[in-house]
N, C-alpha and C positions, 0 to 999 in steps of 0.2 A: 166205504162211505165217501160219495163224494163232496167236494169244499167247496165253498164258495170263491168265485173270481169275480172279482171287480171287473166292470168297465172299463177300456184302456181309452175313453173317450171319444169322439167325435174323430172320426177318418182326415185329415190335415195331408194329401197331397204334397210332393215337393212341386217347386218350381218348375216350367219346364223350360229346359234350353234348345231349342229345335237347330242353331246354330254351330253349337257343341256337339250333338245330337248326329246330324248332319257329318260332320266333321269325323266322327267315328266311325260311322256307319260306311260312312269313301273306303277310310282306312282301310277296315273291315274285308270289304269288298277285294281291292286291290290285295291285298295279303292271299284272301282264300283263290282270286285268279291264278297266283304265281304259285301256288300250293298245288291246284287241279294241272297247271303245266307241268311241275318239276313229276309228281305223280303218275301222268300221261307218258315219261319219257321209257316204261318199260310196260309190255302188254301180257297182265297178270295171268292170262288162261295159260299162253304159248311161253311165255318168258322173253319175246324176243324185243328188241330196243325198236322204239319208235319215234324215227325222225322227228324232232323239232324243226317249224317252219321257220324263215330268216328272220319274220317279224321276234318270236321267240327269242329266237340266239342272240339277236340286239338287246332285247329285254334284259336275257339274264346277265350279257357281260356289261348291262349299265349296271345292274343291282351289285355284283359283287365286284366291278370298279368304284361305289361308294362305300364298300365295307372295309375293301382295303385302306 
């Protein structure tokens, strides 16, 4: 038998921060590019390694010169 459930009232949206929002969403982006390159650097059918262009290679030794 089923019960009764109350009303959880009128729907109350948050805030929106389009700025914050924004802000993630860069992030986001830039994270999942350097994902699809590091990914790209081996070609799953053949197995064989695929060159990184120079822009790349600058990329990755900026990133892991700020980790160190």
């Amino acid at each position: 038998m089923a019960t009764y459930m109350p009303s959880p009232g009128l729907f109350k949206g948050a805030d929106a921060d389009p700025e914050a929002t924004l802000e993630l969403f860069t992030d986001y982006l830039e994270k999942m590019e350097k994902v699809f390159m590091v990914s790209r650097g081996y070609n799953p059918v053949t197995g064989h390694k695929v060159d990184w262009t120079s822009e790349e290679k600058r990329s990755e030794e900026r990133r892991v010169g700020k980790e160190c």
